[in-house]
C-alpha positions as CSV (number, residue, x, y, z in Angstrom):
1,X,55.1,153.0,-27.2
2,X,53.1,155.1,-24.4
3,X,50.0,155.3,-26.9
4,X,48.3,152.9,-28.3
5,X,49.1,152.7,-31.9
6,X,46.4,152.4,-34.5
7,X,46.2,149.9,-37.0
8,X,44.3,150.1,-40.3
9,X,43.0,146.9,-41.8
10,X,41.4,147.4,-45.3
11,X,39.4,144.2,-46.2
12,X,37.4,143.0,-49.3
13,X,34.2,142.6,-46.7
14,X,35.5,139.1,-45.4
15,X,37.7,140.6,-42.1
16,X,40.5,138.5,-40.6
17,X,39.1,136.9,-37.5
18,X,39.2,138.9,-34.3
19,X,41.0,135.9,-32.8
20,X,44.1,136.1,-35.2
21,X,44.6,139.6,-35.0
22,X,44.5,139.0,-30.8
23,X,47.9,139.9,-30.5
24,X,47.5,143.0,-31.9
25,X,44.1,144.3,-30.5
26,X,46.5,143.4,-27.2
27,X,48.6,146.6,-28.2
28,X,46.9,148.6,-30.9
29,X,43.4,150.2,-31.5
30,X,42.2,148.5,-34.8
31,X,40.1,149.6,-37.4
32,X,38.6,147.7,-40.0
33,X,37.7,149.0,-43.2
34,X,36.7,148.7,-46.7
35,X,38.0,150.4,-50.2
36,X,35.2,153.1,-49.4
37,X,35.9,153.8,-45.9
38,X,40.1,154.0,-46.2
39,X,40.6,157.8,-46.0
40,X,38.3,158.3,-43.0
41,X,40.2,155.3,-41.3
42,X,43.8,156.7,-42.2
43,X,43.6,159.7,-40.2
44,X,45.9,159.4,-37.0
45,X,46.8,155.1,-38.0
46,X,50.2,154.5,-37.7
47,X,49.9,151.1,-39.2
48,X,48.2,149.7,-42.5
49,X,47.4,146.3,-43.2
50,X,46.2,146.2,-46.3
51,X,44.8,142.6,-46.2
52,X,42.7,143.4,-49.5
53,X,45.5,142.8,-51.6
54,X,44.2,142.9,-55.1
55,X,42.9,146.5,-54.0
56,X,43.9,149.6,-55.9
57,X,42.4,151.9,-53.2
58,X,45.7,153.3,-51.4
59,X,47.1,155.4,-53.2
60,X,43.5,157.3,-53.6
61,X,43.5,157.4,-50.0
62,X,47.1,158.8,-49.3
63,X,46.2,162.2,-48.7
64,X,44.7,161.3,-45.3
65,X,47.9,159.2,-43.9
66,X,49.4,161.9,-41.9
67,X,50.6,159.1,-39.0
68,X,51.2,156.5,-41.4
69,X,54.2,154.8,-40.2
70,X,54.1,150.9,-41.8
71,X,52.2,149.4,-44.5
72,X,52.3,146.0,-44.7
73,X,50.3,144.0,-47.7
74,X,49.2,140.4,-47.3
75,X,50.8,139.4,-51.1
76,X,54.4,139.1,-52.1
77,X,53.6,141.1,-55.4
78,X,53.5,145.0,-53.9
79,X,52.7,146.6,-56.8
80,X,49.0,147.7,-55.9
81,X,51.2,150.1,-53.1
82,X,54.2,150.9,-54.8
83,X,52.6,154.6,-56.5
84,X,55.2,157.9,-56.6
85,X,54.3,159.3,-53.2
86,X,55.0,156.3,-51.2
87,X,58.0,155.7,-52.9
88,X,59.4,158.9,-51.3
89,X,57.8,159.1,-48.1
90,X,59.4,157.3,-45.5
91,X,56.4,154.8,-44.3
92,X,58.4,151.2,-44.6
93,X,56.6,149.1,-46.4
94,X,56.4,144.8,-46.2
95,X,55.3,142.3,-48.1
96,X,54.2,138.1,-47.2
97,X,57.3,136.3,-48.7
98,X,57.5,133.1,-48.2
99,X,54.1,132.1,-47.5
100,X,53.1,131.2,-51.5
101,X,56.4,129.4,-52.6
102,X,55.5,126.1,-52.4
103,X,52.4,126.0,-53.7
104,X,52.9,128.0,-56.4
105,X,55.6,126.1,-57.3
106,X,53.6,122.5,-57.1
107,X,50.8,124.8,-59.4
108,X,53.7,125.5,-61.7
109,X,55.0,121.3,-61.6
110,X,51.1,120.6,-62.4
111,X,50.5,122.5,-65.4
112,X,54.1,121.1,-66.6
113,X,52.6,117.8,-66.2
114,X,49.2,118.4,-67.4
115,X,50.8,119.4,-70.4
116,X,53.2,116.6,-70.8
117,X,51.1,114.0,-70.3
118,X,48.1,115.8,-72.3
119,X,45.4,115.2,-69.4
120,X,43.4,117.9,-70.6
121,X,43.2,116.0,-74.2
122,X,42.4,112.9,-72.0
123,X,39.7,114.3,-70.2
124,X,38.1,115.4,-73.5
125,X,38.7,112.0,-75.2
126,X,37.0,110.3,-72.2
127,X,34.4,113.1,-72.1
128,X,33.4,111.7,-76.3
129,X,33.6,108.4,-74.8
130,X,36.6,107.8,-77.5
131,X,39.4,105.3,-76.8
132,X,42.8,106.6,-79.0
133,X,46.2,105.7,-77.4
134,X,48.6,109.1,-77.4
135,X,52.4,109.3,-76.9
136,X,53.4,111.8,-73.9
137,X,56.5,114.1,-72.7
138,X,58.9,113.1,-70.7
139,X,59.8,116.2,-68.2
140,X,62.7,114.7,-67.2
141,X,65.2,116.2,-69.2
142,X,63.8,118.8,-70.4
143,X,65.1,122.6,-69.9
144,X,62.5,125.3,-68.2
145,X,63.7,129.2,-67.5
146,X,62.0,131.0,-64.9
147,X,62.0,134.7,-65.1
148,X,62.8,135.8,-62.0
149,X,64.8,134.3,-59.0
150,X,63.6,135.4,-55.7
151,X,62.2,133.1,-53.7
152,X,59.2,131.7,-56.0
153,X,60.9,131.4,-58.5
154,X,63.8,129.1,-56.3
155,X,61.4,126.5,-54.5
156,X,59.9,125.9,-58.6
157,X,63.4,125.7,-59.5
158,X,63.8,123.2,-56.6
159,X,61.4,121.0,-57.2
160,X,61.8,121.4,-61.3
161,X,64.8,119.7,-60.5
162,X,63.6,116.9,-58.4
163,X,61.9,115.4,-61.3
164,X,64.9,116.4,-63.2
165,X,63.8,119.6,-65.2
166,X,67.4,121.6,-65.6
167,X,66.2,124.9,-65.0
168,X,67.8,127.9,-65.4
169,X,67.3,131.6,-64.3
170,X,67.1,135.1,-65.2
171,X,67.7,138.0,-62.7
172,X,69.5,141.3,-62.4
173,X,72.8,140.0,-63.3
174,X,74.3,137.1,-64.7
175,X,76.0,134.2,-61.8
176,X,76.9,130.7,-61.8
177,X,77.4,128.3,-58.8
178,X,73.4,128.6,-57.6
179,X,72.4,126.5,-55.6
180,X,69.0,126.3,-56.7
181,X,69.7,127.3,-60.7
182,X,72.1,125.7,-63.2
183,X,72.7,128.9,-64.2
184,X,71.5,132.5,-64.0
185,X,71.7,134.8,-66.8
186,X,71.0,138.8,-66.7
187,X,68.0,139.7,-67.5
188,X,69.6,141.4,-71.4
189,X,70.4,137.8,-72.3
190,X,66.2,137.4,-72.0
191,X,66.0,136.6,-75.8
192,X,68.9,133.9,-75.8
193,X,67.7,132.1,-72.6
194,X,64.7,132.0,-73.9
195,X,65.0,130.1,-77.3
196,X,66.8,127.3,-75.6
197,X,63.8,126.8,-73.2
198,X,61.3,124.2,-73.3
199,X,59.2,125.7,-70.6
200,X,59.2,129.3,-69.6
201,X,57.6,130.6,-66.5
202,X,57.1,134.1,-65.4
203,X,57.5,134.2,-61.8
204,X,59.1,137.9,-61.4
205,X,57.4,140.8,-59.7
206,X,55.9,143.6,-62.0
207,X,58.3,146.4,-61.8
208,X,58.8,149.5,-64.4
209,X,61.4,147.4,-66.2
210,X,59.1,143.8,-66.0
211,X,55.6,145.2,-67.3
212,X,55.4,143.9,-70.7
213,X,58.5,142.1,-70.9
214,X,56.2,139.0,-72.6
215,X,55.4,141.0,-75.6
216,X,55.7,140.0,-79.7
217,X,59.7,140.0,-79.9
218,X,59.8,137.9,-76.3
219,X,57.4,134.6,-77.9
220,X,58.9,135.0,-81.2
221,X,62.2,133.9,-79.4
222,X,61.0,131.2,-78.0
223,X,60.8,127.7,-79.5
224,X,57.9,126.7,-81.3
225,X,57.2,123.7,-79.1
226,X,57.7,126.1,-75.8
227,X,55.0,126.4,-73.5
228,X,54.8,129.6,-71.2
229,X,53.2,129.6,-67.7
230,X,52.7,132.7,-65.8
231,X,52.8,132.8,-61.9
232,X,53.6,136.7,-61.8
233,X,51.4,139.1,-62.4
234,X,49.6,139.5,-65.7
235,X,50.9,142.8,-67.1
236,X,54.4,141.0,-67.1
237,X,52.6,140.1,-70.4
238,X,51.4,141.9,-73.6
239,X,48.1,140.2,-73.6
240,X,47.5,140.4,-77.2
241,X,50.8,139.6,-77.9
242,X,50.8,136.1,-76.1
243,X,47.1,135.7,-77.9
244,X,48.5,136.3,-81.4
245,X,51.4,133.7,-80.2
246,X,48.9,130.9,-79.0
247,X,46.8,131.2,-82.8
248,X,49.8,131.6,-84.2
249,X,51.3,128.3,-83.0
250,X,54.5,130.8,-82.1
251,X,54.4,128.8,-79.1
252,X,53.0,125.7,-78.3
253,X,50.7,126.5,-75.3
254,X,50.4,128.4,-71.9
255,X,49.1,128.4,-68.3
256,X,48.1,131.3,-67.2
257,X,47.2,131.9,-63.5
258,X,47.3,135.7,-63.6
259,X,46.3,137.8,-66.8
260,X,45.8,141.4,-67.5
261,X,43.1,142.1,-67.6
262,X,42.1,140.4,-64.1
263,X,39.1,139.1,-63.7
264,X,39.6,138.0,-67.7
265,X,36.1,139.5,-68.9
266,X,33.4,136.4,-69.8
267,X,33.8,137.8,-73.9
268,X,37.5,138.3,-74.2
269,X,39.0,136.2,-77.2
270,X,42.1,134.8,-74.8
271,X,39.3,132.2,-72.8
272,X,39.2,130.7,-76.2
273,X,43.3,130.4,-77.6
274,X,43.9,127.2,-78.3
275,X,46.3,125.1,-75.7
276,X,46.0,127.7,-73.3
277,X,44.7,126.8,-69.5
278,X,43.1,129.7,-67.0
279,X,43.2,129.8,-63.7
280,X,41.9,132.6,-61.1
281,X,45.0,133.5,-59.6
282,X,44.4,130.8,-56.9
283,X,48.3,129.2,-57.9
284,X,49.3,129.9,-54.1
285,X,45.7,129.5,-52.5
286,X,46.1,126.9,-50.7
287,X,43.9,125.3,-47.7
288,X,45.0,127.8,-44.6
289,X,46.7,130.5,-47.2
290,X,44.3,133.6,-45.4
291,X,45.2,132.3,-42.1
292,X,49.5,132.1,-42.6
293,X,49.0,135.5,-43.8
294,X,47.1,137.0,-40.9
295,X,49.6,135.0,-38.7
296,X,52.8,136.7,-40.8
297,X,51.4,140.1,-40.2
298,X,50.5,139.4,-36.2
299,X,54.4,138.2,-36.1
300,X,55.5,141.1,-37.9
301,X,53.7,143.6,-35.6
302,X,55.0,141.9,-32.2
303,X,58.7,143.1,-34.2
304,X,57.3,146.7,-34.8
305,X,55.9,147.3,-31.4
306,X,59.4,146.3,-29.9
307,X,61.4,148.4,-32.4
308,X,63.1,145.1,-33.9
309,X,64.0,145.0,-37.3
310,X,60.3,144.4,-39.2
311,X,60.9,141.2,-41.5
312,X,60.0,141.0,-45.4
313,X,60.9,145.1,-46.0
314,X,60.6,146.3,-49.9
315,X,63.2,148.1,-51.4
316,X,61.0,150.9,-52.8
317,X,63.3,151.6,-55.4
318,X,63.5,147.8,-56.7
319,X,59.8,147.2,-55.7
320,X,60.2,143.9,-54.3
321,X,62.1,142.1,-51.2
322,X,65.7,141.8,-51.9
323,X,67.6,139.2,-50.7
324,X,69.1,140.8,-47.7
325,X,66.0,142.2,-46.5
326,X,63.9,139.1,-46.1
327,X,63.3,137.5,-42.7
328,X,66.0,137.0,-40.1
């Protein structure tokens, strides 16, 4: 490009490091930004990074991308970005696949243990100073469904089966021969996958046809002794829904890393289900996490500034990366 592009980067108040982004200040003007300054910083960009990922501020500020070229979020869930007029402009949009799979899926593994193994029930025992000898799971064995095969939902299935978990899958349509799943079913068999689960973990992206699909009917087909983690995004689930299933004893227990509402409010009933563990969507946080994704998006941009093919593009009717679209 003859002029220097200009790259928006909207930030919570904690910028990526002038350093990191060095190989793009060495081709583009940047701006930096916050949720309050997005519209005034649109105006002429031909690139948005939206490294505030949890922010709902785009689609506010649309009116004012009149350049807008690329978006590009630092998340694998793109459902902050994907609102009507995006979807039928022609700005290509990308997410950070790949960067949160194994961790999520050693966060996933974890809370499978704690739960096996009852450590929480431990801790408390030891807490009360009480000596009581308990029996435990064995995971090994055991069958866990994950909702949603892309590539978080394949490294848990991968290392689900290292400890000997047989996991299975549910995606758009039904396949066998996976190499990561013993088998995956389409996503109207939901209800029958679902009762012959011991462990059921939401790992898809929130799309029109995911939001809610955790609601009454879904935990009522589940096994009483099933426990349900969530790695996706909270409005997968009918939050009442899954609170009525944990009193109930509908199901047996869940680990929740993201919720609806997010941040769960300090008064809200859920905090206090029983057998239910809450995390602050930190599953994929790991030591470095900011970094990679800074790095991603630097990598990214050295493909957009020589016109090859951008890596990690959305399918903005599916609202996530298909298979074929991730990186070369």
């Amino acid at each position: 490009m003859s002029i220097r592009p200009v790259v928006v980067v909207l930030h919570d108040g904690r910028a990526p490091r002038a350093e990191a982004l060095a190989p793009v200040a060495a081709h583009a003007e940047i701006r930096y930004c916050d949720e309050s300054q997005l519209a005034g910083s649109l105006v002429g960009a031909q690139v948005l990074f939206v490294h505030h990922f949890l922010s709902n501020a785009v689609p506010g500020a649309w009116h004012a991308a009149d350049s807008l070229q690329w978006l590009h979020i630092a998340a694998a869930g793109v459902d902050p970005v994907m609102f009507p007029e995006i979807r039928a402009s022609e700005v290509v949009v990308t997410n950070s696949r790949g960067i949160f799979d194994v961790a999520i899926a050693e966060y996933v593994l974890a809370q499978m243990l704690s739960f096996a193994k009852d450590l929480p029930g431990s801790w408390h025992r030891q807490r009360s100073h009480t000596w009581q000898h308990t029996d435990s799971q064995r995971l090994a064995g055991s069958t866990a469904l994950v909702v949603g095969t892309g590539p978080i939902g394949r490294a848990i299935a991968r290392l689900l089966g290292a400890v000997g978990v047989e996991v299975r899958g549910t995606g758009r349509r039904a396949r066998t021969g996976d190499p990561d799943f013993t088998a995956v079913a389409a996503a109207e068999d939901l209800a029958t996958e679902l009762a012959r689960a011991d462990w059921v973990i939401a790992a898809a992206p929130l799309t029109d046809l995911t939001r809610h699909l955790f609601d009454a009917d879904a935990f009522a087909a589940m096994r009483p002794g099933a426990r349900f983690i969530n790695v996706g995004r909270g409005e997968l689930v009918r939050t009442p829904d899954l609170l009525e299933a944990l009193r109930n004893g509908t199901i047996a227990g869940a680990a929740l890393d993201v919720l609806d509402p997010e941040p769960l409010p300090r008064e809200h009933p859920l905090w206090e289900a029983p057998n239910v563990v809450i995390t602050a969507h930190r599953s994929g946080d790991v030591l470095g996490w900011r970094e990679e994704l800074v790095a991603l998006f630097a990598l990214n941009f050295q493909r957009w500034i020589t016109g090859a093919t951008l890596m990690n593009v959305v399918d903005k009717n599916l609202g996530y990366v298909p298979s074929e679209g991730a990186a070369p």
